[in-house]
KOLTORKE-264587 format. One line per 8 residues: number of its first residue (from 0); their letters; for each residue x, y, z of N, C-alpha, C, O, CB. Coordinates in steps of 0.05 Angstrom, whole numbers, plus 5000, padded with zeros to 4 digits. Last residue first. Glycine has a CB too. Example, Ala and Ser with C-alpha at 12.3 -4.5 7.8 and 13.67 -1.06 7.14 Angstrom:
<atoms>
1	SA	5257:4955:5142:5273:4979:5143:5258:5001:5157:5268:5023:5161:5282:4988:5114 | 5264:4886:5156:5246:4910:5156:5264:4934:5156:5285:4934:5169:5226:4911:5181
</atoms>
This chain:
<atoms>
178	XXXXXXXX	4847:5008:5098:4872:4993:5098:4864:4969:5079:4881:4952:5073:4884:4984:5128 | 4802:5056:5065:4807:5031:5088:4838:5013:5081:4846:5007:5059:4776:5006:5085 | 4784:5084:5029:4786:5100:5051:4791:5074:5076:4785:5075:5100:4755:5120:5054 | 4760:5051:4997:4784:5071:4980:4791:5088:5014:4807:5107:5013:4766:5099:4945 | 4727:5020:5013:4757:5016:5005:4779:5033:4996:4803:5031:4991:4757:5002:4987 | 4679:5050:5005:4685:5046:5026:4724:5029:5029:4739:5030:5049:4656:5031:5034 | 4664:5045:4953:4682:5054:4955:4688:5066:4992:4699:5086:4999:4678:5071:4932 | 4643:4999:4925:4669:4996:4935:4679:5020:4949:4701:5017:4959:4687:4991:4914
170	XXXXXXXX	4583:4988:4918:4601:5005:4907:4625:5000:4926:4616:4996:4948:4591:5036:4904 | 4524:4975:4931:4551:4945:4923:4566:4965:4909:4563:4963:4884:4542:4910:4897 | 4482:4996:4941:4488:5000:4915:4516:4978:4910:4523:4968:4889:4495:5034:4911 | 4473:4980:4990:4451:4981:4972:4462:4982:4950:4451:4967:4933:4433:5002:4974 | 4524:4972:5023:4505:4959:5022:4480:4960:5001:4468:4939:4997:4501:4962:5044 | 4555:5029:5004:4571:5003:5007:4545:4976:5008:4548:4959:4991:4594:5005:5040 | 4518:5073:5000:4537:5066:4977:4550:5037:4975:4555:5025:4954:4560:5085:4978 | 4500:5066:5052:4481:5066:5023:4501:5052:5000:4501:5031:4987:4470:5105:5011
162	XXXXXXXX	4550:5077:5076:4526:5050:5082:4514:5044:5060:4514:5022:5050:4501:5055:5103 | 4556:5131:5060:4576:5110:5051:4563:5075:5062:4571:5054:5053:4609:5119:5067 | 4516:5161:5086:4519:5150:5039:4538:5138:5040:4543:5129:5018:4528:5177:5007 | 4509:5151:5134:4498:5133:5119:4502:5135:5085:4496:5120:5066:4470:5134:5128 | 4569:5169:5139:4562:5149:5153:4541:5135:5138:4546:5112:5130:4555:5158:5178 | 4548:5227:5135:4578:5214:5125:4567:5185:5117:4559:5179:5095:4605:5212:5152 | 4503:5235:5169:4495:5230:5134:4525:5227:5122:4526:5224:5097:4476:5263:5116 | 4534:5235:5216:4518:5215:5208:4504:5211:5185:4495:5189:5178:4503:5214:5222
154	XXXXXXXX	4567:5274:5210:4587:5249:5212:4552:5232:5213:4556:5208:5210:4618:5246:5247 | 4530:5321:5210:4543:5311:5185:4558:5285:5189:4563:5273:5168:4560:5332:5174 | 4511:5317:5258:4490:5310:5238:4505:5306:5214:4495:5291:5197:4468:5331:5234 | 4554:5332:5292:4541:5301:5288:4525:5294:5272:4520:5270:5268:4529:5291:5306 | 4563:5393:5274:4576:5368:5264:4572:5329:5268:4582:5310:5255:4600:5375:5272 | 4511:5414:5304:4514:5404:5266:4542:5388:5253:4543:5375:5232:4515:5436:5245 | 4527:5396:5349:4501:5389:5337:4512:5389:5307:4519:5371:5292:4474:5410:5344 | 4578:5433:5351:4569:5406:5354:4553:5390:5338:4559:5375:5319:4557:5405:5374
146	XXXXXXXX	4549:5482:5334:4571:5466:5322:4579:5436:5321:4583:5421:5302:4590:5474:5331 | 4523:5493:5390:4512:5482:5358:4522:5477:5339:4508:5468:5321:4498:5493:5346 | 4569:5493:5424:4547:5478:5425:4541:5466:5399:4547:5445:5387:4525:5492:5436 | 4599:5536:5407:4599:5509:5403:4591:5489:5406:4600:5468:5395:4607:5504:5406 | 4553:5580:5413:4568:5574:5393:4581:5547:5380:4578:5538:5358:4584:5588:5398 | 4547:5576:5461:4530:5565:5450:4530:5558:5422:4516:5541:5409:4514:5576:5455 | 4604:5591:5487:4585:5563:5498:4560:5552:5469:4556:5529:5460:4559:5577:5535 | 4608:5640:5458:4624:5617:5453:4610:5593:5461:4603:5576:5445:4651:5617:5467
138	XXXXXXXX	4559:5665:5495:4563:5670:5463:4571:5644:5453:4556:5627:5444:4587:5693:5455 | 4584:5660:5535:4559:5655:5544:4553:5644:5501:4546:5624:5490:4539:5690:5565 | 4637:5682:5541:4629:5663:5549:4605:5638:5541:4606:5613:5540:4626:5674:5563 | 4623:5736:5531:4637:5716:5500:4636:5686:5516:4635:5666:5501:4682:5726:5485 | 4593:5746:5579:4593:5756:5555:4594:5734:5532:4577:5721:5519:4613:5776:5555 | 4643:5737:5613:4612:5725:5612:4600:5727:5591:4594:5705:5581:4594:5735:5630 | 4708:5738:5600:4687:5753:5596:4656:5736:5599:4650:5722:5580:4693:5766:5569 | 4774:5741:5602:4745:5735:5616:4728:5748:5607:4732:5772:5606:4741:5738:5643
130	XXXXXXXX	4805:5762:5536:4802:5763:5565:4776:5747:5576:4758:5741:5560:4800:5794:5572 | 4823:5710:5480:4806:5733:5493:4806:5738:5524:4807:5718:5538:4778:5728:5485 | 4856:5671:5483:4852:5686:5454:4835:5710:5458:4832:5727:5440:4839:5667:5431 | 4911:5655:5523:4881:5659:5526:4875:5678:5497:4890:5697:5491:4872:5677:5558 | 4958:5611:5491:4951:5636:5508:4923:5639:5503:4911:5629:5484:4967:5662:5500 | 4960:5540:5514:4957:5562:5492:4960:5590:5510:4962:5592:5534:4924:5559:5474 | 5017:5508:5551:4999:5525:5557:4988:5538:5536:5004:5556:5531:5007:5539:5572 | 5049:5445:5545:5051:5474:5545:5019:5485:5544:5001:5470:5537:5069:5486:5518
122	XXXXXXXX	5046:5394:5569:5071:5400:5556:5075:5424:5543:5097:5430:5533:5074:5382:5538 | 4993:5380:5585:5017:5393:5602:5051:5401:5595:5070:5410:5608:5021:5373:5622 | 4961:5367:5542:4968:5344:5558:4993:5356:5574:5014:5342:5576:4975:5317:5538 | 4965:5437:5524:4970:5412:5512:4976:5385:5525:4998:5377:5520:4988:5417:5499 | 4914:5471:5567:4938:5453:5567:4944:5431:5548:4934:5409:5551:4939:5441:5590 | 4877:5532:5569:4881:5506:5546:4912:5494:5553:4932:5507:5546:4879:5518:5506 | 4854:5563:5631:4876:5553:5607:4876:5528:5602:4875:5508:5616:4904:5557:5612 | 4791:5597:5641:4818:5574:5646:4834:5562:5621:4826:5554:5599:4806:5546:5662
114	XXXXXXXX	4763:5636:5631:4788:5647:5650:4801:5621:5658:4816:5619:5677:4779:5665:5678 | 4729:5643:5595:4708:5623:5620:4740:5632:5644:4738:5634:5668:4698:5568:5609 | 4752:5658:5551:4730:5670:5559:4724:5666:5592:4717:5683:5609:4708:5658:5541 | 4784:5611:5536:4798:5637:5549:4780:5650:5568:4784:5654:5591:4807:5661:5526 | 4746:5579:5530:4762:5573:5553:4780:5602:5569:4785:5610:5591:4784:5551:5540 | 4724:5590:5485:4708:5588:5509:4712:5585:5525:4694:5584:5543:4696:5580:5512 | 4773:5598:5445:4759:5618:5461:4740:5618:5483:4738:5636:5499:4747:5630:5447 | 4769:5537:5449:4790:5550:5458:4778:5578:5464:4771:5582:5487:4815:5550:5438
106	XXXXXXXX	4723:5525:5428:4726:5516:5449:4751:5521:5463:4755:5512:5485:4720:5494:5448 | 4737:5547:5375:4714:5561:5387:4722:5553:5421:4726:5570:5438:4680:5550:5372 | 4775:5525:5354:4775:5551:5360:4762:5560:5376:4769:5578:5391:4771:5563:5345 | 4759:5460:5357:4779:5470:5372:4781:5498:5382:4787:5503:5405:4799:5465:5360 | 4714:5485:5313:4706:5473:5334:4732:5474:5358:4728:5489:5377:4698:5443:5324 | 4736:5498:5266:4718:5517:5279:4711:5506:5310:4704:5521:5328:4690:5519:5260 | 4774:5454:5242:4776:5483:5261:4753:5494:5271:4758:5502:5294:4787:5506:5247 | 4726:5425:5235:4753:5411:5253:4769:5445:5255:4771:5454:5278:4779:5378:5228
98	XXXXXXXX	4694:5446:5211:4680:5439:5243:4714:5426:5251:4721:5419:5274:4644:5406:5244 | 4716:5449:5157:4709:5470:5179:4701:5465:5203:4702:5484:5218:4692:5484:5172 | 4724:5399:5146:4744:5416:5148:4733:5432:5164:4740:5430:5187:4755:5428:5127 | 4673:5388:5138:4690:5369:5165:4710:5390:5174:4715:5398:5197:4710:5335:5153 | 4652:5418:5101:4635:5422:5127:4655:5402:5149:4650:5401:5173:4597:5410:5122 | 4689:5390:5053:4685:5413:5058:4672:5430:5088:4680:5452:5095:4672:5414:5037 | 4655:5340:5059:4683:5337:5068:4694:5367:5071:4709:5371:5090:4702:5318:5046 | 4602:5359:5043:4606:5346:5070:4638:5345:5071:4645:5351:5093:4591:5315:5073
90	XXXXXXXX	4609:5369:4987:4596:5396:5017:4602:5377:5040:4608:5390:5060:4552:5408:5018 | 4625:5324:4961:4651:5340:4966:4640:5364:4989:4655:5376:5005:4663:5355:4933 | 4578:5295:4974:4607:5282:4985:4627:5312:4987:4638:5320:5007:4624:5254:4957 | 4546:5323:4949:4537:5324:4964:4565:5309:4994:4567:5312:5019:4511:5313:4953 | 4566:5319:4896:4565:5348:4912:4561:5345:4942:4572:5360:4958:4538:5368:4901 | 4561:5274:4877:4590:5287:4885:4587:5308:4902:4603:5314:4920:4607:5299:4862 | 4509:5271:4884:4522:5253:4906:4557:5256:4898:4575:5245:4911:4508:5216:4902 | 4494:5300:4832:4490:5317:4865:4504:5292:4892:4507:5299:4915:4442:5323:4873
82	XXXXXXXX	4509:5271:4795:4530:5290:4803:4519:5303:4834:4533:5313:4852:4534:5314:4776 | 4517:5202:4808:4509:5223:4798:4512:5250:4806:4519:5252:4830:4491:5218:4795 | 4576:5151:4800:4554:5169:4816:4548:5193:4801:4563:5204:4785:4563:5179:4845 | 4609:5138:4751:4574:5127:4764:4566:5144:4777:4547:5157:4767:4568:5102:4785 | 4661:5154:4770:4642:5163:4749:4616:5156:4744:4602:5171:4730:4650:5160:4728 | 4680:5162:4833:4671:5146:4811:4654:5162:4785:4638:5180:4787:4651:5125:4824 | 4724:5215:4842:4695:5201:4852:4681:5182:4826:4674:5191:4804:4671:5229:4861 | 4790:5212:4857:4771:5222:4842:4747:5203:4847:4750:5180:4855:4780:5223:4813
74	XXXXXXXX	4835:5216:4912:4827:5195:4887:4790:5205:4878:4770:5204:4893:4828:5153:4904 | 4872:5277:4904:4859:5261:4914:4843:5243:4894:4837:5248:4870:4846:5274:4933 | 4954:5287:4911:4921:5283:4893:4906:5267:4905:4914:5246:4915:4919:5270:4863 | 4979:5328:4959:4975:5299:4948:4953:5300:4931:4933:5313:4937:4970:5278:4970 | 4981:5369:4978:5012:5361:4970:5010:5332:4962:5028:5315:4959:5036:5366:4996 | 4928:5382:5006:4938:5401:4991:4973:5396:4979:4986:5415:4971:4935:5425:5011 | 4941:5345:5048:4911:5340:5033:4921:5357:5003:4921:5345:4981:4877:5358:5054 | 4974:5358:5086:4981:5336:5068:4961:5332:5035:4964:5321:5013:4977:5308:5089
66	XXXXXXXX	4952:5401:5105:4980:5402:5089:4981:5381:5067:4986:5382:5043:5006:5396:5109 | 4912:5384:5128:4900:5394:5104:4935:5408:5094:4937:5424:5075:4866:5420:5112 | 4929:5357:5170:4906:5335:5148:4914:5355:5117:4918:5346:5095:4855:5337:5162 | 4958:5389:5197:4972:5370:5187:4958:5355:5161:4969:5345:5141:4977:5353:5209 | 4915:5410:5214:4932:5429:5210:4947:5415:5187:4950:5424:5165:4948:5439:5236 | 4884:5373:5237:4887:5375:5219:4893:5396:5204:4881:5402:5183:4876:5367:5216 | 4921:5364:5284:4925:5344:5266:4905:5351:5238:4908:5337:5218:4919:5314:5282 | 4915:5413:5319:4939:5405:5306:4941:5389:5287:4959:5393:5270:4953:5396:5319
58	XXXXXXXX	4862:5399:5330:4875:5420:5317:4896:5425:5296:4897:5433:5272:4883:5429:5333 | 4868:5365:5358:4857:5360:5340:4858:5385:5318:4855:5385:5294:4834:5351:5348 | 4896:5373:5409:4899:5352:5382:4891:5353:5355:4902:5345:5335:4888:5329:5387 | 4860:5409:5419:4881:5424:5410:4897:5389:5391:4905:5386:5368:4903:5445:5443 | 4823:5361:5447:4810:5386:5425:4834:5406:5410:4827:5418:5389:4789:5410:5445 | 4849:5343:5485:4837:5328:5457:4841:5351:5435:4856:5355:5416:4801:5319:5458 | 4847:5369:5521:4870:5371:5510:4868:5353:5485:4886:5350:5468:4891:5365:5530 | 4790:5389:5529:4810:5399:5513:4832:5397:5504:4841:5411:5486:4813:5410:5515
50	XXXXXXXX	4778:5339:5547:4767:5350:5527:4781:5367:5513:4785:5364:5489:4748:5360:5532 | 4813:5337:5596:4816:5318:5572:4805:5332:5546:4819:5336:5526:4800:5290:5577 | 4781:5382:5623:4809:5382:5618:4825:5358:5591:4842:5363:5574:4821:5376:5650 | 4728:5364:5631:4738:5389:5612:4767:5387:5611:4775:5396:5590:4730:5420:5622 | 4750:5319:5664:4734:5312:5631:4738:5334:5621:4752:5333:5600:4699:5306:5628 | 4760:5345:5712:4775:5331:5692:4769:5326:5669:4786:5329:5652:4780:5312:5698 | 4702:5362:5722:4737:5388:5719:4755:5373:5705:4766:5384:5687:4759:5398:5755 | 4684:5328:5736:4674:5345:5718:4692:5361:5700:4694:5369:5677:4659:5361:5731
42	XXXXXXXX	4709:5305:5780:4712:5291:5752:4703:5304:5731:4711:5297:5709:4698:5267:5751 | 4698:5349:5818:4733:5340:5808:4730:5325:5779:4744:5331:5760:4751:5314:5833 | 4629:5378:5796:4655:5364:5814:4682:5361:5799:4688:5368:5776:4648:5332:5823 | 4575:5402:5779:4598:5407:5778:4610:5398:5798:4603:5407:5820:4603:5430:5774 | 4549:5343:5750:4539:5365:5758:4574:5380:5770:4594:5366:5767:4509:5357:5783 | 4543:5341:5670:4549:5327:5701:4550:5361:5715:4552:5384:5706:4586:5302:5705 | 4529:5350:5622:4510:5343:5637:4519:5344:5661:4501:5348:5677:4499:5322:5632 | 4573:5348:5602:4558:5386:5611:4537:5376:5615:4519:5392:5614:4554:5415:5586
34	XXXXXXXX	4594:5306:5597:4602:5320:5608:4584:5351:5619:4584:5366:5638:4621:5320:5593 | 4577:5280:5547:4562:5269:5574:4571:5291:5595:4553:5296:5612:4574:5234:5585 | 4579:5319:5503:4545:5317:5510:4547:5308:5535:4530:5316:5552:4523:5296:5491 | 4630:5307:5502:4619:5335:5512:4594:5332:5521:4586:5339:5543:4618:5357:5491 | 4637:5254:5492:4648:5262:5517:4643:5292:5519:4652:5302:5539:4678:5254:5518 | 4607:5259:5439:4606:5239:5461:4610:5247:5490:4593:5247:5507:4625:5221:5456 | 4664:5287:5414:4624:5292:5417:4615:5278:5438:4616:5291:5459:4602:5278:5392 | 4709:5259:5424:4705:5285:5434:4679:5292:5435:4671:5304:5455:4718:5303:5422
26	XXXXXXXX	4702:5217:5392:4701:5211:5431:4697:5238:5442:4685:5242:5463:4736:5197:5450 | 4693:5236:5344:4668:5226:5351:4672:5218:5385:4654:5214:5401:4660:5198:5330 | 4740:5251:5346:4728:5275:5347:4704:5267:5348:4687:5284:5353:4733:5294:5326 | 4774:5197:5346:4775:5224:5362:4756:5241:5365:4752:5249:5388:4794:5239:5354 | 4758:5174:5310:4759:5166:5330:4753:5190:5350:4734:5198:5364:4782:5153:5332 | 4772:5216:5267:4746:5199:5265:4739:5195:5286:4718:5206:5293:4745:5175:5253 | 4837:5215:5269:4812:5238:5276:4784:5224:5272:4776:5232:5294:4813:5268:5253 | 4848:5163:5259:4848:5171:5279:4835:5198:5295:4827:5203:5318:4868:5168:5280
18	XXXXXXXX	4822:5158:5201:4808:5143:5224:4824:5151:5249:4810:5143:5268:4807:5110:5219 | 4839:5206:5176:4819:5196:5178:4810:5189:5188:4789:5198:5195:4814:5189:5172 | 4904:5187:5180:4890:5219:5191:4866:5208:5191:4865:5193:5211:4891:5251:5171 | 4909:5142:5157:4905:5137:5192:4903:5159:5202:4901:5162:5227:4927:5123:5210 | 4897:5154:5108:4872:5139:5111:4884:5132:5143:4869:5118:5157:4865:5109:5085 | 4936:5197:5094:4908:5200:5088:4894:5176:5103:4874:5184:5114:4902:5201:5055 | 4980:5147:5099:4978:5174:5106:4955:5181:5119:4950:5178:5143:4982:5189:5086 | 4961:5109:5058:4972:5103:5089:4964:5133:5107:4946:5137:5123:5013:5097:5089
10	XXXXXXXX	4925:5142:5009:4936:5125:5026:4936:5131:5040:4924:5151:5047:4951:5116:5026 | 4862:5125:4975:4879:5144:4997:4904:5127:5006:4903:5103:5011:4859:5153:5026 | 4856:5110:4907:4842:5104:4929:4872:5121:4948:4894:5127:4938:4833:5064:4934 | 4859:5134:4850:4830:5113:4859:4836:5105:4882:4821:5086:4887:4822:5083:4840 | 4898:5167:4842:4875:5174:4831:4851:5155:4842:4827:5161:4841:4879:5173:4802 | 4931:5153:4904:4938:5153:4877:4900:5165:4871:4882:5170:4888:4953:5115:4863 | 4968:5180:4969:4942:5176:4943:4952:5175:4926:4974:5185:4922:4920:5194:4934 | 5023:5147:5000:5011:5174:4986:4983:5172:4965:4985:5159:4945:5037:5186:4966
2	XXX	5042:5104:5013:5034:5122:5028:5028:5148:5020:5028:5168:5034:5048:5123:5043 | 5010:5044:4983:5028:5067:4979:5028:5088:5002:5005:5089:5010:5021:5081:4953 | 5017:4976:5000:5000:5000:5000:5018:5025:5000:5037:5027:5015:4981:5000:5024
</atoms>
C-alpha cells in the first residue's frame, strides 16, 4: 500500500488521519454531550480538561490533514455516481474541514473566555485568545454547542451515503478509505 494517494484510492497517510481523527472527534462529541450534563465536581473538571486537551489535538492534526491534503492528489469520485452525490460528498468533506477548526477555535475561546487555560496534555499552555468575559462566554458556549450538533449531523449523513453506497448499491468505495 502506497503512502501517498493515487487517483482511485487514499493512502497510508490520508487513511490513519481519517480514522484517527474519526475516533477522536466522535470521543470528543460523546464526551461533551456526557460532560455538561454532570453536575459540577473534580471529575467534571477533569473531563473538561481531557476535552480539551483532545481538542488542540485536533487542531493540530488537521493542521497536518489539510498540508498533506493540499501536496497529494485526491482519488477522484467514481464516474457512476450522479452528480448531486459528488456534491453532496465534496459539501460534506468541505463542512468536516470546517468543524475541525471551527470547533477546537471556538472551544479555545470558550476557555479563554470562561478564564481557564488550554493545556496541551501539560507539555505547554495556549495563550488565552480573549480576556474573561461572561459575555463571549455565554456566546462561545453556544456557539459550540451548535457546532456540535451540526457536526454530528454531518458524521451521520457521512456514515449513511457510505452504508448506502457500500450495502445498497455494492460500490466499493468504502475501500478507498480503508487499509
Amino acid at each position: 500500500m502506497d503512502f501517498k494517494n493515487t487517483s482511485l484510492k487514499y493512502g497510508l497517510v490520508a487513511i490513519f488521519l481519517h480514522w484517527i481523527m474519526a475516533i477522536i472527534i466522535i470521543s470528543l462529541l460523546g464526551l461533551g454531550l456526557y460532560m455538561t450534563q454532570l453536575p459540577l465536581s473534580p471529575e467534571k473538571i477533569k473531563l473538561y480538561g481531557i476535552h480539551k486537551e483532545f481538542g488542540v489535538l485536533v487542531l493540530g492534526l488537521v493542521i497536518l490533514r489539510v498540508i498533506w491534503r493540499l501536496s497529494n492528489m485526491n482519488p477522484l469520485l467514481p464516474a457512476y455516481m450522479p452528480n448531486w452525490q459528488k456534491l453532496a460528498a465534496y459539501s460534506a468533506h468541505f463542512a468536516f474541514y470546517i468543524f475541525m477548526f471551527a470547533m477546537p477555535i471556538t472551544g479555545w475561546i470558550l476557555s479563554s473566555a470562561s478564564g481557564f487555560p488550554v493545556s496541551f496534555f501539560g507539555l505547554f499552555t495556549l495563550p488565552n485568545l480573549v480576556q474573561s468575559s461572561e459575555n463571549l462566554r455565554f456566546l462561545f458556549g453556544n456557539i459550540h454547542q451548535f457546532l456540535a450538533y451540526l457536526f454530528i449531523a454531518t458524521i451521520l449523513l457521512h456514515i449513511a451515503g457510505t452504508l448506502q453506497h457500500y450495502v445498497i448499491y455494492k460500490h466499493n468505495l468504502l475501500r478507498r478509505m480503508w487499509p
